[in-house]
Each structure stands twice: as structure tokens, then as C-alpha cells.
C-alpha positions in Angstrom: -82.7 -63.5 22.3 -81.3 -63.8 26.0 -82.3 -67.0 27.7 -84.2 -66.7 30.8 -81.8 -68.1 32.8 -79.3 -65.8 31.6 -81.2 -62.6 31.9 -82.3 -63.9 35.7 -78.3 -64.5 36.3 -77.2 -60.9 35.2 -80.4 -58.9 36.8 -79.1 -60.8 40.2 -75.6 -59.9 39.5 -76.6 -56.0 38.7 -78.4 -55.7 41.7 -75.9 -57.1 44.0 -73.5 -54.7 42.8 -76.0 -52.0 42.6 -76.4 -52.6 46.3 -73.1 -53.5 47.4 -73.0 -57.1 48.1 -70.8 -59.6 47.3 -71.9 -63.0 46.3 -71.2 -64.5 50.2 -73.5 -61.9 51.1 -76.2 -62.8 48.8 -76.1 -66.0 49.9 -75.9 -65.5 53.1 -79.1 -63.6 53.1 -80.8 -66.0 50.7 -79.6 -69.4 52.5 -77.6 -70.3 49.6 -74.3 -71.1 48.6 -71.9 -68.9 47.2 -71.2 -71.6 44.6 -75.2 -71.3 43.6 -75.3 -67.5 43.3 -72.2 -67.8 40.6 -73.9 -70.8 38.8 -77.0 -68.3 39.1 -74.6 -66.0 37.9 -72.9 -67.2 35.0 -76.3 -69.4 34.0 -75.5 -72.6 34.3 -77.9 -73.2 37.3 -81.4 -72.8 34.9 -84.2 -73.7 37.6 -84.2 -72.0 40.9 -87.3 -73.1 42.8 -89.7 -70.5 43.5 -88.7 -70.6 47.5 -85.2 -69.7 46.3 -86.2 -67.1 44.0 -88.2 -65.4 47.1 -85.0 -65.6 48.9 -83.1 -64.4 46.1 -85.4 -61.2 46.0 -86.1 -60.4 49.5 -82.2 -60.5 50.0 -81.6 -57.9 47.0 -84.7 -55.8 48.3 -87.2 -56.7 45.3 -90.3 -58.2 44.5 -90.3 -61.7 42.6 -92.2 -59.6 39.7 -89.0 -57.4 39.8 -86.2 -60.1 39.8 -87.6 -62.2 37.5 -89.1 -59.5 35.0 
């Protein structure tokens, strides 16, 4: 089984590509670092708080149910 924060890490990754973004963009639009969408990323940043995860799904143009699910 996939941990959680690795399967949140990739479905962020796929979208951004899916849309076109790079990670500065992502972040830009989230008011994050790039440094935290590649920690995101990669897993190793396990617990975004749910204002970040808001961000992170308004920026790549999904619900939280979406990003998350």
C-alpha cells in the first residue's frame, strides 16, 4: 500500500503536469514555496494543513475531495 502522503505527492505532481505548471507556478498560486511543492512532491513533507491543501487545490483547479481522494 501507497502511503497517503505519497499518493497526495504524485496526484499534485500529475495534475501540475496535466495542466502545465511548473512547481514555481504551483506555488505561486498556492502561497507556497517551491521547496514545499517538491517535499509535497517527493513525500517527505507528510502534513499539509488543511488551509494549504485548499490552496493546493484551488491552484490545480480541484476540489479538496479531488486532491486528496
Amino acid at each position: 500500500m501507497i502511503p497517503a502522503a505519497t499518493r497526495l505527492g504524485m496526484k499534485i505532481k500529475r495534475l501540475r503536469i496535466a495542466h502545465g505548471f511548473t512547481q514555481v507556478d504551483v506555488a505561486a498560486r498556492a502561497k507556497v514555496t517551491q521547496g514545499y511543492i517538491a517535499q509535497l512532491e517527493s513525500g517527505l513533507q507528510k502534513d499539509p494543513s488543511l488551509a494549504v491543501v485548499r490552496r493546493l487545490a484551488k491552484a490545480l483547479k480541484v476540489t479538496v475531495g479531488e486532491l486528496v481522494a
